[in-house]
C-alpha positions in Angstrom: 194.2 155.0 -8.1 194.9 156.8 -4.8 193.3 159.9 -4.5 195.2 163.1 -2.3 192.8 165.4 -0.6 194.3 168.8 -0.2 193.6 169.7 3.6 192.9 166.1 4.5 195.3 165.9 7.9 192.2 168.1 9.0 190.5 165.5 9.5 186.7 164.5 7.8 185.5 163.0 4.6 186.6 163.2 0.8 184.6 164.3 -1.6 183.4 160.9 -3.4 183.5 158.7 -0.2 179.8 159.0 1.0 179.9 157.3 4.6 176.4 155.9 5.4 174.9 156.3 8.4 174.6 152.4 8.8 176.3 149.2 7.0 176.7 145.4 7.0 178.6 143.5 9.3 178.6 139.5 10.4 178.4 139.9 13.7 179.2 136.6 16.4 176.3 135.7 18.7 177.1 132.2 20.4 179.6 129.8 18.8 179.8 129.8 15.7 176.3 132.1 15.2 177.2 134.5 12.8 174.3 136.5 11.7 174.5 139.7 9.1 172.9 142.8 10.5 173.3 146.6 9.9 174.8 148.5 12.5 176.1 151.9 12.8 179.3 152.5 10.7 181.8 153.1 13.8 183.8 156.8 14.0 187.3 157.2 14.4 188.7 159.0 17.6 191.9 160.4 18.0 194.8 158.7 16.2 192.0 156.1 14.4 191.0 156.5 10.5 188.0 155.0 9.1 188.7 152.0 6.5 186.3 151.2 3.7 187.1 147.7 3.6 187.6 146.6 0.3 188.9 142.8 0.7 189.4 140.3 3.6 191.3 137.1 4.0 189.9 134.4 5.9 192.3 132.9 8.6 192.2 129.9 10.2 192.1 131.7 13.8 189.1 133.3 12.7 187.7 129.8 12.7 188.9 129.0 16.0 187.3 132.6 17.1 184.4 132.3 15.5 184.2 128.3 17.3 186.0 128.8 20.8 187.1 132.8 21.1 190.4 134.0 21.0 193.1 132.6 22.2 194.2 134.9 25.0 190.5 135.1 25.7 190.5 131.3 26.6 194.0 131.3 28.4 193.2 133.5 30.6 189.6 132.3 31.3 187.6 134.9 29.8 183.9 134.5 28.5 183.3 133.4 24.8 183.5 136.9 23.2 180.3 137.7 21.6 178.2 140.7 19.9 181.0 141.9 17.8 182.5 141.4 14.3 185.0 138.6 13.7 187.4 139.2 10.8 191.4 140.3 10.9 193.2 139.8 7.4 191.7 143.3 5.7 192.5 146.1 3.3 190.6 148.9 2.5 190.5 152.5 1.5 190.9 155.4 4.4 187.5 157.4 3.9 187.6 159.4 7.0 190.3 160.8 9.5 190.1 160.9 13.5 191.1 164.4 14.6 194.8 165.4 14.3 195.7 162.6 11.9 198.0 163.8 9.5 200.4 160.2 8.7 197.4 158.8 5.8 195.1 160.9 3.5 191.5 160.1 2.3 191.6 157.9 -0.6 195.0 156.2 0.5 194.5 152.3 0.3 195.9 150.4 2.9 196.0 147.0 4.7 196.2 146.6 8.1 197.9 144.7 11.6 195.5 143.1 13.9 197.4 144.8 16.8 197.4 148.2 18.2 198.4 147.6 21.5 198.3 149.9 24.5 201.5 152.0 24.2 201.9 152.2 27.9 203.1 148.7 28.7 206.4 147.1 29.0 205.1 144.9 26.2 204.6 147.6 24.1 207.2 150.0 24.5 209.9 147.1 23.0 207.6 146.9 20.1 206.0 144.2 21.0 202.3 144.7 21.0 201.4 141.7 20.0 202.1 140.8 23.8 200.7 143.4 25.2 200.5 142.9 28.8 196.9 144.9 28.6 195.6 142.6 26.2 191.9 142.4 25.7 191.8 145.3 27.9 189.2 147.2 26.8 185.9 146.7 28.0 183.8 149.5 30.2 185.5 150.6 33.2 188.6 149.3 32.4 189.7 150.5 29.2 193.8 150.7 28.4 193.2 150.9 24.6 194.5 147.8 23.6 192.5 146.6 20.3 192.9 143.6 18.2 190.8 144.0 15.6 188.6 140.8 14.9 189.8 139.0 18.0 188.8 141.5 21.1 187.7 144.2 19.0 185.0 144.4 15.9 186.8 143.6 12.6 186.7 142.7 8.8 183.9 141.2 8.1 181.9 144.3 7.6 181.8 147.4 5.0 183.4 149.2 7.3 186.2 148.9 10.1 188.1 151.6 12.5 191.9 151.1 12.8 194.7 153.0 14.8 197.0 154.5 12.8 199.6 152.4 13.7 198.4 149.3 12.3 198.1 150.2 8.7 200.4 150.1 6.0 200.4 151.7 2.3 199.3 149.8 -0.4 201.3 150.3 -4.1 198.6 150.9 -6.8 199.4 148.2 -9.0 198.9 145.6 -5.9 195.2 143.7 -6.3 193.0 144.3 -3.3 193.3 140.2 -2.8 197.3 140.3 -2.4 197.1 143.3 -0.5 195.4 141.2 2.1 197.8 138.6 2.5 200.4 141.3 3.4 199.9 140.4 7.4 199.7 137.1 6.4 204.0 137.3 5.2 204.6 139.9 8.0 204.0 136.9 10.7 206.3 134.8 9.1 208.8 137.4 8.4 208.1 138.3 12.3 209.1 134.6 13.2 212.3 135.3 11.4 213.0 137.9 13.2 212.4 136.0 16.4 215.5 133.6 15.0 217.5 136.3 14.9 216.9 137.4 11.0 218.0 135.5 8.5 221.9 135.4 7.2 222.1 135.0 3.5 223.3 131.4 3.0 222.1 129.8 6.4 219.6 126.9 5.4 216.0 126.9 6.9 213.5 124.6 7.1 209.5 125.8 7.4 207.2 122.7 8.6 203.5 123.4 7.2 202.6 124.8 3.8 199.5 126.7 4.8 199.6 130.1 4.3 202.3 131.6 7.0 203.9 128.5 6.0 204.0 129.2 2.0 204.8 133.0 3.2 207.9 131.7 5.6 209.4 130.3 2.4 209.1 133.1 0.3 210.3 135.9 2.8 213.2 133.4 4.1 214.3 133.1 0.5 214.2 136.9 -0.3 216.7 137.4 2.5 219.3 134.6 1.5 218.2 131.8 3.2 219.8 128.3 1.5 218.9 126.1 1.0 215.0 126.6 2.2 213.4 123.5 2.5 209.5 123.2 3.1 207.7 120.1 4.4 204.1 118.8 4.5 201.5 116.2 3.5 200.0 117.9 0.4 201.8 117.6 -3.2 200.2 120.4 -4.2 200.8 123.1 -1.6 204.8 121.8 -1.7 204.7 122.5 -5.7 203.5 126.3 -4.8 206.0 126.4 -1.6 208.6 125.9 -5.0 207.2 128.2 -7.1 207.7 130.8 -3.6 211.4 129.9 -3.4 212.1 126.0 -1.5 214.7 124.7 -2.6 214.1 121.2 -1.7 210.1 119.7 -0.7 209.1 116.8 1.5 206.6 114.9 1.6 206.2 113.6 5.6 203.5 111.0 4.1 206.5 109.4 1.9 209.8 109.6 3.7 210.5 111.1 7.7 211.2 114.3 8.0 213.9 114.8 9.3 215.7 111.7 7.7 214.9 114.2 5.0 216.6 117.1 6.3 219.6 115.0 7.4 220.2 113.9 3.8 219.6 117.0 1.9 222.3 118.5 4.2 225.0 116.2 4.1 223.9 115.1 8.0 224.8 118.9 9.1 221.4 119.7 9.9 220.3 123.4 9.7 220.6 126.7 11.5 216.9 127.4 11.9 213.3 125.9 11.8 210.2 127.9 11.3 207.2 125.6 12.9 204.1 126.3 11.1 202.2 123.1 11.3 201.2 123.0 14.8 201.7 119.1 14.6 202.0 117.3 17.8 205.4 116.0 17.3 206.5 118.9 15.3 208.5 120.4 18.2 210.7 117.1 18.7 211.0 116.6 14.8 212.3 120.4 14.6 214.9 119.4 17.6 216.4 117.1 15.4 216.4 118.7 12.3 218.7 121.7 13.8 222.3 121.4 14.5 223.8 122.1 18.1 222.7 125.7 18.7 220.3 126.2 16.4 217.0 127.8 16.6 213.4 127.0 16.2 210.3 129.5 16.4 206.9 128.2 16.4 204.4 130.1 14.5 201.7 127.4 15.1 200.5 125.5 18.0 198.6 121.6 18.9 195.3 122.1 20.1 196.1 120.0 23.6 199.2 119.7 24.8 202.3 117.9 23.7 205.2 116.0 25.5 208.5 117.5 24.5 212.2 116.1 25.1 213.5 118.9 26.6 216.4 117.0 27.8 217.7 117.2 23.6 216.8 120.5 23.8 219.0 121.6 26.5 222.4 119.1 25.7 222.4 120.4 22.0 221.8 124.4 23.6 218.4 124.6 20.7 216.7 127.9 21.3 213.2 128.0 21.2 210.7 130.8 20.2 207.6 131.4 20.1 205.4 134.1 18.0 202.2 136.0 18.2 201.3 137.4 15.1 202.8 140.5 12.8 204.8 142.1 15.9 207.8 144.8 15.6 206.6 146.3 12.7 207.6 142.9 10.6 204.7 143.7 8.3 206.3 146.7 7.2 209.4 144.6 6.2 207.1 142.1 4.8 205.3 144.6 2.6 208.6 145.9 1.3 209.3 142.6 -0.6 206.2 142.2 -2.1 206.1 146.1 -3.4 210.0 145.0 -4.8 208.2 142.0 -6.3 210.3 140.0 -4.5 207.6 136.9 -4.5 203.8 136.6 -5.8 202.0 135.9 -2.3 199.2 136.7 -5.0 199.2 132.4 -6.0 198.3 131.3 -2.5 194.7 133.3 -3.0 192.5 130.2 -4.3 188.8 131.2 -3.9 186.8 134.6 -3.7 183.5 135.3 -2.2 181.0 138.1 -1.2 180.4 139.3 1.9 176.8 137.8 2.4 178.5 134.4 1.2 181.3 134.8 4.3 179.7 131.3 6.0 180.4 129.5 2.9 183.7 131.2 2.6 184.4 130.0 6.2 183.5 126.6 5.3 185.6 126.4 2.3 188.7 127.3 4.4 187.5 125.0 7.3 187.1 122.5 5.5 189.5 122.8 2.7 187.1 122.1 -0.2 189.1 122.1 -3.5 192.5 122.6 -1.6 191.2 126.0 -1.2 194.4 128.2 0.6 193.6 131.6 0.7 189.9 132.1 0.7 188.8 136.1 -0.1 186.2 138.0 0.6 185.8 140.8 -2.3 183.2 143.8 -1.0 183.5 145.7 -4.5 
């Protein structure tokens, strides 16, 4: 149940929300050295809250974080980040206010964006944050406020975690903790959506890759009309829960080609859009074929090395091509909407649960996939 504090835009802590001095927290030494220490529960400034956090998702970028550093980090030739807290997909409970926040109240449960980006850039001033042009910019000396919490910035896999207030979002009571952390999780796809142009109901789409943004891109295409929705991939049993989220048709790229596929469920019309969430290395040429003449495709995944592409098809059949950075524009707002209307369970793609002193194992299961695990959760309470 949420609690309202009378006074608690004033800023301080509730009554029943006892804030240590110190808590637990994984924190990332050298690759893939993650080592559970206490450190000091961290205090929100201006325009931050304090988040007890409740439940965290792990995501496969916090394996590549935790193994090579962030992405932007190693683009731009940055030093492995270290000394800090790995950990992005979180919910929680707001235990204590930064001065003058008056937008959440103590006891409000929320999950949160990675994202709050600098507010002063070109970047962020369209809404895009996610692209900050400050990004990572925020070590001594040189500090444009740009956080990403769990990439540049300590995250979730602690008790305790300071956000901005612009990257949380209300949580409906009767929403589990685990679901509530997969809300980012349907905001990205729902943001690579939005990249296409949003959806108009009755325009078929196709989503390549049923892992999680994957499994999410099908649900939240369906719930604004897409259709058909057709979802391919190499596991049977990931397509059967892409169904049970709304696809309309599911392929099998082990049994029959893609887009062979495609072509035949659509009469040889091909469709409007593609969401790329596989990060294969021919997924990019397969989308190219699978949209008609003017068509679009976003990529919400990408190869780990890089890929030759026929631009030449891309250009004589005028295919648009985007590409996304996580939950950007707000699209987790939009995202969170549906699954308060019930719109889709994202609850079925959560497969395992673990404590926080288990979060190596819990990496591992992800990692690795043991027992087709999807959605791994870590559950502090």
């Amino acid at each position: 149940m949420t609690k309202t504090i009378s006074g608690a835009n004033l800023g301080g802590t509730a009554e029943g929300f006892d804030v240590p001095e110190t808590m637990k927290a994984w924190v990332l030494g050298d690759p893939e050295e993650l080592t559970l220490v206490d450190k000091p529960v961290p205090t929100p400034g201006a325009a931050e809250v304090l988040v007890r956090i409740d439940a965290i998702a792990v995501c496969a970028t916090d394996i590549e974080i935790i193994r090579h550093g962030p992405p932007a980090q190693i683009e731009g030739g940055l030093p492995f980040n270290k000394n800090f807290t790995p950990g992005h997909e979180y919910m929680g409970t707001v235990v204590k206010l930064g001065p003058g926040v008056d937008e959440y109240r103590l006891g409000d449960r929320v999950t949160v964006e990675i994202h709050a980006g600098c507010g002063r850039c070109e970047r962020c001033r369209m809404g895009m944050y996610t692209s900050c042009l400050n990004y990572g910019e925020n070590y001594e000396g040189h500090n444009k406020g740009h956080r990403a919490n769990g990439f540049t910035t300590d995250g979730g896999f602690a008790q305790y975690a300071v956000n901005n207030v612009n990257t949380l979002v209300h949580v409906p009571d009767d929403m589990s903790d685990e679901e509530a952390t997969l809300v980012v999780t349907a905001g990205t796809a729902m943001y690579g959506l939005d990249a296409l142009g949003g959806l108009v109901a009755g325009e078929p789409l196709v989503v390549t890759g049923p892992g999680p943004i994957g499994l999410m891109g099908v649900a939240v295409g369906k719930a604004l009309g897409a259709d058909p929705v057709i979802l391919t991939g190499t596991r049977d049993s990931r397509l059967e829960m892409g169904i049970k989220l709304g696809a309309d048709h599911v392929v099998n790229v082990r049994n029959e080609d893609p887009v062979e596929a495609v072509n035949r469920i659509t009469a040889g019309k091909g469709v409007h859009y593609v969401l790329e969430c596989s990060g294969a290395p021919n997924a990019l040429n397969e989308a190219a074929k699978m949209v008609n003449r003017g068509g679009k495709i976003c990529l919400a995944a990408f190869p780990g090395a890089p890929v030759p592409v026929d631009v030449a098809h891309l250009v004589r059949n005028n295919i648009y091509v985007f590409g996304i950075r996580g939950e950007g524009k707000s699209a987790t707002h939009r995202a969170a909407a549906f699954m308060k209307q019930k719109r889709f369970d994202a609850s079925i793609i959560h497969t395992h649960t673990f404590a926080l002193e288990d979060v190596p194992e819990a990496l591992r299961y992800a990692r690795e996939r043991i027992e087709d695990a999807i959605k791994v959760v870590v559950k502090m309470r």
